[in-house]
C-alpha positions as CSV (number, residue, x, y, z in Angstrom):
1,X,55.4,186.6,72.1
2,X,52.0,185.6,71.6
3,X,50.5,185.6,68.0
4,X,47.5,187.7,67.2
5,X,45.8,185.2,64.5
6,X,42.6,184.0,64.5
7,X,41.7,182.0,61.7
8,X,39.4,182.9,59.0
9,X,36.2,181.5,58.9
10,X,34.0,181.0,56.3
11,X,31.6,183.8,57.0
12,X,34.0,186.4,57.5
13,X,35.0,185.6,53.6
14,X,33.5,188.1,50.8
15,X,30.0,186.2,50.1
16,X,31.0,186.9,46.5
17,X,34.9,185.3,46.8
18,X,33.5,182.7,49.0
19,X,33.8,179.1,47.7
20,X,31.2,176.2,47.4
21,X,31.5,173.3,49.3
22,X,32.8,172.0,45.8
23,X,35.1,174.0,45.2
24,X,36.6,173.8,48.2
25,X,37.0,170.3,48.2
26,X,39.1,170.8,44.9
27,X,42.6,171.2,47.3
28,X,41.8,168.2,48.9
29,X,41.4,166.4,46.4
30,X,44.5,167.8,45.1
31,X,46.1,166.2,47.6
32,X,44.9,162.7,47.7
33,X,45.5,162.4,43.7
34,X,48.8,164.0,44.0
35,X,50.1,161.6,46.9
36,X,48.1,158.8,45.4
37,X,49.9,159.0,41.8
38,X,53.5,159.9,43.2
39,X,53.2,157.1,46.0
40,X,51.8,154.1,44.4
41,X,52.4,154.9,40.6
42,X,55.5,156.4,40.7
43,X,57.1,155.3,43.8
44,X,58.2,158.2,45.1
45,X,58.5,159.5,48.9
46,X,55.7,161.9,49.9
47,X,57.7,165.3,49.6
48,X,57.7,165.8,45.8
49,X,53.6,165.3,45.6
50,X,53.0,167.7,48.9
51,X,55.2,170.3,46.5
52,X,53.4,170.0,44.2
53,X,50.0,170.3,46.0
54,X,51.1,173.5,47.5
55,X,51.7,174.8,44.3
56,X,48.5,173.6,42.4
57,X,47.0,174.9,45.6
58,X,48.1,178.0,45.5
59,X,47.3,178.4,41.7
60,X,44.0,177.2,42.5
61,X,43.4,180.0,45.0
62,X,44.7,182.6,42.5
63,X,42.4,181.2,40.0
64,X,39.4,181.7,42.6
65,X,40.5,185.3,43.0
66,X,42.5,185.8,45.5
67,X,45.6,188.0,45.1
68,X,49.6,187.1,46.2
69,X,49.5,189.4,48.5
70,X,46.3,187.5,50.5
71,X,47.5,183.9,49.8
72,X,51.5,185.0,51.0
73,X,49.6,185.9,54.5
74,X,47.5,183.0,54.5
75,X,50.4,180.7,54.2
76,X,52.8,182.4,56.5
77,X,49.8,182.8,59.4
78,X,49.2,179.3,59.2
79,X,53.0,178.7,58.9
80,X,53.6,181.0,62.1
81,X,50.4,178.9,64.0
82,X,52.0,175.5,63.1
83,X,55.9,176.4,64.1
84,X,55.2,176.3,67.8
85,X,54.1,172.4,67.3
86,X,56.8,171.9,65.2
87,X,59.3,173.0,67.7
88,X,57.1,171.1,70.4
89,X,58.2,167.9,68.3
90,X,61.7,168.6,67.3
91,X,62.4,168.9,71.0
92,X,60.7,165.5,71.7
93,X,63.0,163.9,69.2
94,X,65.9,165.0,70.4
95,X,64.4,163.6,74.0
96,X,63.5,160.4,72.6
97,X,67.2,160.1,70.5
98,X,69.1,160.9,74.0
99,X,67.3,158.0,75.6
100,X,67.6,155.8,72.9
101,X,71.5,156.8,72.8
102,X,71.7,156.6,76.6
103,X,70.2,153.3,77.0
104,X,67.3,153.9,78.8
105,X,64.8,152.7,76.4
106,X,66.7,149.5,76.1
107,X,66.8,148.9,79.6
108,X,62.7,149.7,80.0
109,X,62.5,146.8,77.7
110,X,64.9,144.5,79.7
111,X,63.8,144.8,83.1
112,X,60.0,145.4,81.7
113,X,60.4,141.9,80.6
114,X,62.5,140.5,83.4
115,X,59.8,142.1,85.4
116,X,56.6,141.0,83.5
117,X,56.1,138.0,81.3
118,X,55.4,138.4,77.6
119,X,52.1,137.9,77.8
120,X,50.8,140.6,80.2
121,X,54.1,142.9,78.9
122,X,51.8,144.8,76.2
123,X,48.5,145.4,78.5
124,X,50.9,147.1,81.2
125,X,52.6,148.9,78.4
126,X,49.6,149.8,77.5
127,X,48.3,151.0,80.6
128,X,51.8,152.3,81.5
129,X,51.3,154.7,78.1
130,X,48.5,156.2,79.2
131,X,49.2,156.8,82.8
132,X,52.6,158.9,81.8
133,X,50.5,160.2,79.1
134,X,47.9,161.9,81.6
135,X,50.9,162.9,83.8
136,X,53.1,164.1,81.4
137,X,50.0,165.9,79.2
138,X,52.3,165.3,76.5
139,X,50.7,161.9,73.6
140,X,53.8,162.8,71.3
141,X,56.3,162.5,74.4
142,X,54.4,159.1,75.2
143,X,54.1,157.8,71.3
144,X,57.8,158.7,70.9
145,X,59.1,156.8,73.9
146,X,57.0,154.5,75.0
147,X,55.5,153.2,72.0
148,X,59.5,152.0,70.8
149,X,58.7,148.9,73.2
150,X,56.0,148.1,71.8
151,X,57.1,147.9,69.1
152,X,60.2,146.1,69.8
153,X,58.6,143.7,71.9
């Protein structure tokens, strides 16, 4: 089932609900503080801050005017629009924890080094990445199991 949803843009918005570039900024900014404060001050694991982004965020849009009823189908239409990614990279982890299980990403490392010395073992990994990359069309596939030799190497 294909989704319907076009995003909103900026000139479809009611010229007089319509946000400066100011005020619109204020979310983001939201953010950095939020993460900034509960990351290095308090030492906490991004999840609690994002919370309460999206709720300051939320207010914030209520405050510019914008009923529950609008904001609840602005969140779930972007929700909807990002769920199809999300199940694109759940599937890539459980892909990339089967050949970790299995061995295989273990045994690219070993016979990629019995094959190649350590110093040219990176630039063909390298190279190696990208050509999959192209052929597969997938970078998260290609981050996900590739990139684990580099960084085990």
């Amino acid at each position: 089932m294909a989704l319907d949803f076009t995003p909103t843009s900026i000139d479809e918005l009611d010229p007089e609900r319509r946000p400066s570039f100011r005020l619109a900024l204020v979310p983001v900014l939201l953010i950095v503080v939020f993460l900034g404060i509960g990351s290095a001050v308090l030492g906490l694991d991004p999840h609690a801050p994002l919370l309460w982004s999206i709720v300051a965020t939320g207010a914030y849009g209520y405050y510019l005017g914008y009923s529950w009823d609008e904001l609840y189908e602005g969140i779930s239409n972007a929700l909807m629009m990002g769920l199809q990614a999300l199940l694109i990279i759940f599937t890539i982890y459980a892909l990339i924890a089967t050949w970790i299980d299995a061995g295989t990403i273990p045994a690219m490392m070993y016979y990629g080094l019995e094959l190649l010395s350590p110093s040219v073992f990176l630039p063909v990994a390298t190279i190696l990445a990208a050509v999959v990359a192209f052929a597969i069309g997938s970078s998260w596939t290609t981050v996900g199991t590739l990139s684990l030799i580099h960084i085990s190497e």
